[in-house]
BADOKOL-111894 format. One record per residue (C-alpha): x, y, z; residue in three letters; residue number from 1. Coordinates in pm, 1 decimal, padded with zeros to 6 digits. Layout:
REM residues N
+----------+----------+----------+------+-----+
:        X :        Y :        Z : rest :  nr :
+----------+----------+----------+------+-----+
:        X :        Y :        Z :  ALA : NUM :
...
+----------+----------+----------+------+-----+
//
This chain:
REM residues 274
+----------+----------+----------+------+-----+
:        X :        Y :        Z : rest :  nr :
+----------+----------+----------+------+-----+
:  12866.8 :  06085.6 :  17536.5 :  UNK :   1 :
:  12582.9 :  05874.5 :  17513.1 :  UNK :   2 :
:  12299.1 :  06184.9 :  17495.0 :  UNK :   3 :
:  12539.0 :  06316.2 :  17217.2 :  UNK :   4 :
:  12494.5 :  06013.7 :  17017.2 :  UNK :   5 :
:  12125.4 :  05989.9 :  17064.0 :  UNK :   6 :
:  12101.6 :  06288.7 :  16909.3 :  UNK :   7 :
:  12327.0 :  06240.5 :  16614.6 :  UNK :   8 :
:  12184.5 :  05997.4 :  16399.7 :  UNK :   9 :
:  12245.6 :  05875.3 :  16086.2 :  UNK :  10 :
:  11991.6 :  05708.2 :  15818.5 :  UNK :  11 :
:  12075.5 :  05337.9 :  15759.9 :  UNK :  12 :
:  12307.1 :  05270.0 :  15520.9 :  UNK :  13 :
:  12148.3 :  04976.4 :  15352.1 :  UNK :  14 :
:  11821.5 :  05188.8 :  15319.5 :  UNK :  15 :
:  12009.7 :  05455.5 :  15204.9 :  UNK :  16 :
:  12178.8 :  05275.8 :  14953.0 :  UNK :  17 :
:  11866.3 :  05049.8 :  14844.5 :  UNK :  18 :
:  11658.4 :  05404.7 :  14803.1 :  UNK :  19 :
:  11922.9 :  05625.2 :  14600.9 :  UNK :  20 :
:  11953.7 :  05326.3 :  14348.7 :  UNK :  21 :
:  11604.3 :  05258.6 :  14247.4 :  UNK :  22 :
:  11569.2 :  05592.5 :  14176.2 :  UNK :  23 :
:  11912.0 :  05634.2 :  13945.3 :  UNK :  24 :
:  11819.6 :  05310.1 :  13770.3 :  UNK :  25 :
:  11458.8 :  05453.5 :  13626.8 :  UNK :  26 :
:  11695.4 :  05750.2 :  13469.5 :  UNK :  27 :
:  11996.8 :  05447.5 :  13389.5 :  UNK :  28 :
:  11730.6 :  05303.7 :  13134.1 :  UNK :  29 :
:  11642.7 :  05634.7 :  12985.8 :  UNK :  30 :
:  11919.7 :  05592.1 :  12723.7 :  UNK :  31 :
:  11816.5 :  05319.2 :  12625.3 :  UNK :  32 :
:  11439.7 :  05342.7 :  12551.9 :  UNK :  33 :
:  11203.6 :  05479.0 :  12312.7 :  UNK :  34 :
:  11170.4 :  05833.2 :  12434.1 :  UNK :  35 :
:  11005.9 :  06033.4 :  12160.5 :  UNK :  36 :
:  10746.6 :  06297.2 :  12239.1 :  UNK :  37 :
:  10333.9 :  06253.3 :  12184.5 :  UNK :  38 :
:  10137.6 :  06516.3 :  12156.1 :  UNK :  39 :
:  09801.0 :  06601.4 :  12311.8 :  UNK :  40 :
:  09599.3 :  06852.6 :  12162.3 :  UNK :  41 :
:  09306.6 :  06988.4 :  12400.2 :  UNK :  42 :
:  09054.7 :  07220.5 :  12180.6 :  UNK :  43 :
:  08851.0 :  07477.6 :  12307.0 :  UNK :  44 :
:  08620.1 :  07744.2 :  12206.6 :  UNK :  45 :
:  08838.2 :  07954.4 :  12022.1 :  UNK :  46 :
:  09135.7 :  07820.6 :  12125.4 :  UNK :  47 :
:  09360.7 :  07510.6 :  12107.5 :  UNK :  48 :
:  09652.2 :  07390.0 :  12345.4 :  UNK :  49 :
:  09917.1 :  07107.9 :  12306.7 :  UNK :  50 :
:  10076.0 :  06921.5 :  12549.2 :  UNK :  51 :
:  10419.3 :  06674.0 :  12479.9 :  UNK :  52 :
:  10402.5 :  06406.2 :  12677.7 :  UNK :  53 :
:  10703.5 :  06108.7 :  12670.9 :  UNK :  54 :
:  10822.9 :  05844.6 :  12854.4 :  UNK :  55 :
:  11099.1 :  06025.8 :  12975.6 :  UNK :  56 :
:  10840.5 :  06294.2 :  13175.2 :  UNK :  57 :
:  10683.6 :  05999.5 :  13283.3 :  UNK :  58 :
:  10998.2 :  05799.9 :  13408.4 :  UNK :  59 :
:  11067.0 :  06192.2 :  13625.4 :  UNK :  60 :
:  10736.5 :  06181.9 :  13782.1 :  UNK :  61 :
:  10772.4 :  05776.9 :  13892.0 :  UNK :  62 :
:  11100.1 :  05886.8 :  13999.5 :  UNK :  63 :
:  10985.7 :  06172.8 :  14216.1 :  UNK :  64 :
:  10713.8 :  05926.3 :  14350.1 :  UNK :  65 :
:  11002.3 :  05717.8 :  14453.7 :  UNK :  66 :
:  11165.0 :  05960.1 :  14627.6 :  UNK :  67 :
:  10857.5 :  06063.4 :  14845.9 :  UNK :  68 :
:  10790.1 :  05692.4 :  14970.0 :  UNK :  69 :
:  11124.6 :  05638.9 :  15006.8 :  UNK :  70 :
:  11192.3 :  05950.4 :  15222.6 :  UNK :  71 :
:  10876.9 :  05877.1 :  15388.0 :  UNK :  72 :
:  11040.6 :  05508.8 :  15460.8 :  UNK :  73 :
:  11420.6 :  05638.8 :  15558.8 :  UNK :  74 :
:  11261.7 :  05867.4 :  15829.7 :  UNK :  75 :
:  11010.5 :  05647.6 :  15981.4 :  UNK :  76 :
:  11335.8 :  05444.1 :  16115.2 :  UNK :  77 :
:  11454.9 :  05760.4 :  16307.5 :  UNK :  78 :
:  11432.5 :  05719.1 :  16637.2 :  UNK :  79 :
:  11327.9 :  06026.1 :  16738.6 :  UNK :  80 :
:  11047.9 :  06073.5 :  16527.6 :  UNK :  81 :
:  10817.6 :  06009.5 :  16859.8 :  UNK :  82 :
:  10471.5 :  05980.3 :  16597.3 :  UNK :  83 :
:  10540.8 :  06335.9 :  16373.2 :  UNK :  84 :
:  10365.8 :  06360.6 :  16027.6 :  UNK :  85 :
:  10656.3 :  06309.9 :  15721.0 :  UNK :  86 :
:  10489.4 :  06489.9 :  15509.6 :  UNK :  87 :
:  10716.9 :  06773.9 :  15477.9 :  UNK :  88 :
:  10988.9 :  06538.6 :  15441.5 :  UNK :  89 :
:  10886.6 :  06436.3 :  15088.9 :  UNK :  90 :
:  10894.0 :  06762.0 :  14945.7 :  UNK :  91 :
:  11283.1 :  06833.8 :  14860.5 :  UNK :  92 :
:  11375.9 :  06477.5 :  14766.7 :  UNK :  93 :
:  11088.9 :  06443.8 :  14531.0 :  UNK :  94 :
:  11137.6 :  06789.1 :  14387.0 :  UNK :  95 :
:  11571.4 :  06677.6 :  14389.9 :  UNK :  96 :
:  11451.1 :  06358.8 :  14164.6 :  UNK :  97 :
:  11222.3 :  06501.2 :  13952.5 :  UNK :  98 :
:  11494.0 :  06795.8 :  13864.7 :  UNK :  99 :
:  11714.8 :  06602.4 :  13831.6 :  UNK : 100 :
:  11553.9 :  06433.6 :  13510.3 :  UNK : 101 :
:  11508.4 :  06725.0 :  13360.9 :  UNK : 102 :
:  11836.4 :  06810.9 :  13222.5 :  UNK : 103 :
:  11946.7 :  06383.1 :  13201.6 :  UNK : 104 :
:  11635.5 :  06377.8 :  12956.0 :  UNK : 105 :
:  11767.1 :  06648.7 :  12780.2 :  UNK : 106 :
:  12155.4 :  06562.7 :  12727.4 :  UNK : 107 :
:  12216.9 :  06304.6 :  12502.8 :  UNK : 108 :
:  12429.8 :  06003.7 :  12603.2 :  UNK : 109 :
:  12832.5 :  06151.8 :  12706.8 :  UNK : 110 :
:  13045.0 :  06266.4 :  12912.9 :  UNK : 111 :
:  12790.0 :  06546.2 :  13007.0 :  UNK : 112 :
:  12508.0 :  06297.3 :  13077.9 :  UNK : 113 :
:  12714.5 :  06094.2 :  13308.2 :  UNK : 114 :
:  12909.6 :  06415.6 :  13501.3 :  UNK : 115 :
:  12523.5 :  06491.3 :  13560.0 :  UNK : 116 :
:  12402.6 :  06160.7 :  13656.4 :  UNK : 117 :
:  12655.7 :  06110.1 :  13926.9 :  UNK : 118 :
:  12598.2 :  06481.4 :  14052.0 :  UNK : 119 :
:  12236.2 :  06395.3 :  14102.3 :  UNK : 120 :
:  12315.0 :  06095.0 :  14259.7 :  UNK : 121 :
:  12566.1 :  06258.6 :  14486.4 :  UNK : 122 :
:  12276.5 :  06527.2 :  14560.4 :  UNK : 123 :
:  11971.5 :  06250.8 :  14635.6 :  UNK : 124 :
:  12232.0 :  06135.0 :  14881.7 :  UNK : 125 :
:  12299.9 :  06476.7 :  15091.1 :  UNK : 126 :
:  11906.7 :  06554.9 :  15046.0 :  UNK : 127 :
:  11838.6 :  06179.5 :  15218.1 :  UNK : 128 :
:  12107.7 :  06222.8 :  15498.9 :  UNK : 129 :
:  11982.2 :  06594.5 :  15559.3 :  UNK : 130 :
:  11622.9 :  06469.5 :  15536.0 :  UNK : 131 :
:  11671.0 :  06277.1 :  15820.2 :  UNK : 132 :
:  11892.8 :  06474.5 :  16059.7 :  UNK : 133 :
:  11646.9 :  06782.1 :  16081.5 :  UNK : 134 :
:  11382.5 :  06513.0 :  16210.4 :  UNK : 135 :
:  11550.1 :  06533.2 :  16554.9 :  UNK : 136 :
:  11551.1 :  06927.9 :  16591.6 :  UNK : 137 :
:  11782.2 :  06887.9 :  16889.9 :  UNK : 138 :
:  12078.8 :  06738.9 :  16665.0 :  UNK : 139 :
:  12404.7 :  06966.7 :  16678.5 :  UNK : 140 :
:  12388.6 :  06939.4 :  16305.5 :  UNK : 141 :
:  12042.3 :  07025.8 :  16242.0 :  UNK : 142 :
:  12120.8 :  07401.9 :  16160.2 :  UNK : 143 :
:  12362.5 :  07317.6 :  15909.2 :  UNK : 144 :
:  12136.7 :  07072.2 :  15712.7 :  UNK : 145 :
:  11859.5 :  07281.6 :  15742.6 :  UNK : 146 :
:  12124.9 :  07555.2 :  15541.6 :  UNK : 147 :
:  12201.3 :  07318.5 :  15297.3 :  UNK : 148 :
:  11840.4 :  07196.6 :  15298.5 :  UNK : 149 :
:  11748.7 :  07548.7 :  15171.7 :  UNK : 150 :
:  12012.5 :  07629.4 :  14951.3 :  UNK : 151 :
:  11977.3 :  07331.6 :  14765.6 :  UNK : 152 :
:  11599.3 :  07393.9 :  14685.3 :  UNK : 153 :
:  11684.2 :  07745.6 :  14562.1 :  UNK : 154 :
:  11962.9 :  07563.5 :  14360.9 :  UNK : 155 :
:  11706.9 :  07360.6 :  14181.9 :  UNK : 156 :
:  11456.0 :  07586.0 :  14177.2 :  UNK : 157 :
:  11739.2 :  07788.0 :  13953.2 :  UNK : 158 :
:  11808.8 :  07450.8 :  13735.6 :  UNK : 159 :
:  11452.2 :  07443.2 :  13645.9 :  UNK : 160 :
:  11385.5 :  07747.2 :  13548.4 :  UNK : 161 :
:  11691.6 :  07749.2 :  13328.5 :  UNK : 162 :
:  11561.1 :  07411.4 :  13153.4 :  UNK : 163 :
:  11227.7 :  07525.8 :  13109.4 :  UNK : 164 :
:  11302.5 :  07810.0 :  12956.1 :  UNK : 165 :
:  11613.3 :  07629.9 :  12714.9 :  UNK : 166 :
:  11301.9 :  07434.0 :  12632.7 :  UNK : 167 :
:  11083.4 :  07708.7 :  12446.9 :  UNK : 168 :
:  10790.8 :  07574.4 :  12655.7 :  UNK : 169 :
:  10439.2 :  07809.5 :  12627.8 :  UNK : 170 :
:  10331.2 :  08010.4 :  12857.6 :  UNK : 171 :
:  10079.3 :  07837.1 :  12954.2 :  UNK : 172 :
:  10335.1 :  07509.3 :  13031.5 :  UNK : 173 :
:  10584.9 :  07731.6 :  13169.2 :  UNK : 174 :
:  10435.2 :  07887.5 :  13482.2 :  UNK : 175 :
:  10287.4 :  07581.7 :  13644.8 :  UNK : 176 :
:  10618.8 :  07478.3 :  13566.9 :  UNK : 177 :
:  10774.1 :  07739.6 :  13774.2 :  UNK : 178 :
:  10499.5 :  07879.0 :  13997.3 :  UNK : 179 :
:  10390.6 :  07572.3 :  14176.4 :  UNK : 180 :
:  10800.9 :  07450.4 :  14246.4 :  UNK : 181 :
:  10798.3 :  07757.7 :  14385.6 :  UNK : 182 :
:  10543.9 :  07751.6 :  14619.1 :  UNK : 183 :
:  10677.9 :  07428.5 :  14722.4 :  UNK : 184 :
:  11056.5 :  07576.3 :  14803.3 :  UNK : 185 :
:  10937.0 :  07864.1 :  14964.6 :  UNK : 186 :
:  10725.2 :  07641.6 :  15218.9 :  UNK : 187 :
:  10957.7 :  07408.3 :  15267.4 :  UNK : 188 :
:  11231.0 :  07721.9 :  15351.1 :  UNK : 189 :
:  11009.6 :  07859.3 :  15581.8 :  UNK : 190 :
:  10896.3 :  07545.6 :  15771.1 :  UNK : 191 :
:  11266.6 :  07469.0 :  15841.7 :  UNK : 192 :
:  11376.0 :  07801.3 :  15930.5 :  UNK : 193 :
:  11101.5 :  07872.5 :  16155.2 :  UNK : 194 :
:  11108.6 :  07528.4 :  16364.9 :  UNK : 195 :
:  10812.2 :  07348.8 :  16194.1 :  UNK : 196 :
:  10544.7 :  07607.6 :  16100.1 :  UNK : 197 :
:  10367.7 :  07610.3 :  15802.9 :  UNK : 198 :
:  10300.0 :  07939.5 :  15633.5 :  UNK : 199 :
:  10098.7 :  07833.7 :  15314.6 :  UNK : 200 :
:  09996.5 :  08234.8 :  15294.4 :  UNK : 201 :
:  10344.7 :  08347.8 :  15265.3 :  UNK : 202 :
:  10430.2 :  08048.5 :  14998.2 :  UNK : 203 :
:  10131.6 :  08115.2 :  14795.7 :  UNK : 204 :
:  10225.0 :  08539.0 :  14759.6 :  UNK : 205 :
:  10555.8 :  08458.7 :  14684.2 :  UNK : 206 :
:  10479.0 :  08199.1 :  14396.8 :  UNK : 207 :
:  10207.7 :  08434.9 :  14278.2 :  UNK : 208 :
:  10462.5 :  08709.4 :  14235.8 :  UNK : 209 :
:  10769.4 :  08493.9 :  14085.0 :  UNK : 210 :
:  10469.0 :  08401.1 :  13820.3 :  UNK : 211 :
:  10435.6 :  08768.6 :  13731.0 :  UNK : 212 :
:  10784.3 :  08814.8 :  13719.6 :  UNK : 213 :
:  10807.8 :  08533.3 :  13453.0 :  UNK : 214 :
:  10514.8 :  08701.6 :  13272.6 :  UNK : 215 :
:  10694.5 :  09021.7 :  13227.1 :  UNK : 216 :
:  11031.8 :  08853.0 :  13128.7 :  UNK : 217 :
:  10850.7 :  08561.4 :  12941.0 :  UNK : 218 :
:  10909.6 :  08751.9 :  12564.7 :  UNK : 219 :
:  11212.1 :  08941.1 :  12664.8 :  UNK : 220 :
:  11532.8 :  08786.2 :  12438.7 :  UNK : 221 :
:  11684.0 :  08660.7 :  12787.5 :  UNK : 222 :
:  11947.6 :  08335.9 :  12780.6 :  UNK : 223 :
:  11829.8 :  08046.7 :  13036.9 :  UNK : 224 :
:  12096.8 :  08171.9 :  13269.2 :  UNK : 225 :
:  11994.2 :  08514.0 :  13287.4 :  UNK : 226 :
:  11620.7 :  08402.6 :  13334.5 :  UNK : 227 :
:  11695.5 :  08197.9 :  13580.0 :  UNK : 228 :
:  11882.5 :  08427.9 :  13784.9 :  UNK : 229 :
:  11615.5 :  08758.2 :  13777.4 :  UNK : 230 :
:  11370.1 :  08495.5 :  13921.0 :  UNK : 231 :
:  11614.6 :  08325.5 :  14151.4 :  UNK : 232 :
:  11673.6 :  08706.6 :  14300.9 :  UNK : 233 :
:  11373.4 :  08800.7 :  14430.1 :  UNK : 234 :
:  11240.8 :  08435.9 :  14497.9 :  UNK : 235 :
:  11535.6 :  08412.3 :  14746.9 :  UNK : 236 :
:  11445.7 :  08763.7 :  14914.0 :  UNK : 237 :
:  11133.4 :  08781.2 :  14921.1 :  UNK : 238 :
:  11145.6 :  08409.2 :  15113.4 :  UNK : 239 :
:  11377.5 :  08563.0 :  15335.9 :  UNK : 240 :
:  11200.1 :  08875.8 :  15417.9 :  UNK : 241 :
:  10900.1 :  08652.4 :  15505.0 :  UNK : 242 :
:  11131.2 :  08420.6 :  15755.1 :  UNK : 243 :
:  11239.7 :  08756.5 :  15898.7 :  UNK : 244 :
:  10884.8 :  08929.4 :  15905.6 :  UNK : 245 :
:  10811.1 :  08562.8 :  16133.4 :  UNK : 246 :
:  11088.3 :  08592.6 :  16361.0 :  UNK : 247 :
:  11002.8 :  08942.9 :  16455.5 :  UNK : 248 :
:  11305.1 :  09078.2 :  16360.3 :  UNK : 249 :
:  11337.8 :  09448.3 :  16334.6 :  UNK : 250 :
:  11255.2 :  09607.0 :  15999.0 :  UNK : 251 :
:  11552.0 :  09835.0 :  15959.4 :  UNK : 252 :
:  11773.8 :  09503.8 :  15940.6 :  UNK : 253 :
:  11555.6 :  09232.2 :  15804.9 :  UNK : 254 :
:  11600.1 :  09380.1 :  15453.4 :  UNK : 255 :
:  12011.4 :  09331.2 :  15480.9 :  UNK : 256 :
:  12048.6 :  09018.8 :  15357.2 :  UNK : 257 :
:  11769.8 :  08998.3 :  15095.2 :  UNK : 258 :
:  11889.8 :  09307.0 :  14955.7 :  UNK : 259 :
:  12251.3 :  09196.2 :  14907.0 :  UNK : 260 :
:  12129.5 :  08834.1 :  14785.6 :  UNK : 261 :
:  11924.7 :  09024.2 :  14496.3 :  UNK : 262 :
:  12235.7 :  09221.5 :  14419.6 :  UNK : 263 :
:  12435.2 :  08956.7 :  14390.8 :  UNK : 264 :
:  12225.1 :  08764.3 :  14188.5 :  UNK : 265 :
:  12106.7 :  09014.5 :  13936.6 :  UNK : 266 :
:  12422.4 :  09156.8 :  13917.2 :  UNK : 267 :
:  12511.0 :  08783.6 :  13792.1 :  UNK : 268 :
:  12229.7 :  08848.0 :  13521.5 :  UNK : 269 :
:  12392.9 :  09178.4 :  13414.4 :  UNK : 270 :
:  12703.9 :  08972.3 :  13378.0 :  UNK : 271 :
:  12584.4 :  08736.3 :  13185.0 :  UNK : 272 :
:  12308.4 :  08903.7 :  12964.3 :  UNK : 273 :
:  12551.7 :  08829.2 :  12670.0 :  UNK : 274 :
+----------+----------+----------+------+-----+
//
């Protein structure tokens, strides 16, 4: 009973607790600030590019900061973590926090702003706890918070894309926007599914081709949803056929699952194309 509890730990509730709220209070003050938009013109030869900038992007970006030290803080207390690197940690919950903004920025003040302010505080939470269980790789509950780990990246990833593109942003703003979150979820996927390897190869081709993807559907007269959801497809398979391709698995199967995945979701776009 004792081994079992060793290897069931839970973060610390007042660090927990201490963590989650500093970040939620940096989007509590949003409301209630000056948030309008500056713009930043950069001119060159023959061209000329403008960039918003507001307090509000700059409030998502402290708050993602947040969450990376704070993660980095949480897991250092595990007892287990026997002198590993925490990098890899910070990935998810800074990614969770600076999502997160995006649509709270958006919304004004309402019902809606507040349904999604205690979702994202609900989600910081889970990505904290689940965070810190996969530390310990021997915890009985490290497979299912490495599942919900994963989804929940893909989950945001598919929130961002739909806000970027509800936003009318350039080309040029959107695929950073979209290409280098999804370099970022596709590493982190693969270093939890494959017990702690980094394969920055796989990450990179995958991000590369979401990027063309979004090239070709940039000018297309697709909703957010449906956007979302034609990148979402092959982002999910293609990060699954690489986890497969890893494992060794045999090719006649390995495409099973990524193949129904993209069917399901881009049968979801056909749904909703209207």
């Amino acid at each position: 009973m004792e081994d079992i509890q060793e290897h069931q730990q839970l973060p610390d509730l007042n660090q927990l607790s201490v963590l989650t709220s500093t970040i939620l209070l940096a989007y509590a003050v949003t409301p209630f600030i000056d948030t309008s938009s500056r713009e930043v013109i950069l001119r060159l030869p023959g061209a000329a590019f403008s960039f918003q900038f507001s307090l509000s992007s700059i409030l998502s970006l402290i708050a993602a900061a947040l969450a990376a030290i704070g993660t980095d803080w949480l897991v250092r207390s595990h007892p287990r973590l026997q002198g590993q690197i925490t990098f890899q940690h910070w990935l998810l919950p800074a990614f969770t926090a600076w999502v997160i903004g995006v649509p709270l920025n958006t919304l004004m003040p309402g019902p809606q702003w507040w349904a999604v302010f205690a979702f994202g505080s609900l989600l910081l939470v889970l990505v904290f706890t689940a965070e810190y269980i996969v530390v310990d790789l021997s915890d009985d509950r490290q497979v299912p918070a490495t599942v919900g780990l994963t989804a929940v990246s893909f989950a945001l990833y598919l929130v961002l894309a739909i806000t970027v593109r509800a936003a009318g942003l350039r080309l040029y703003l959107l695929l950073p926007a979209l290409v280098i979150p999804m370099a970022l979820v596709c590493l982190r996927a693969l270093y939890l599914r494959l017990g702690g390897q980094w394969y920055i190869n796989w990450a990179v081709g995958i991000a590369l081709i979401i990027g063309q993807l979004a090239i070709g559907i940039h000018y297309m007269p697709l909703s957010p949803l449906v956007f979302g959801l034609i990148l979402l497809g092959p982002a999910y398979a293609l990060t699954s056929v690489a986890g497969s391709i890893e494992e060794g698995r045999p090719w006649r199967t390995l495409w099973i699952e990524p193949a129904i995945m993209l069917a399901i979701l881009w049968g979801l776009a056909f749904l909703f194309r209207n």
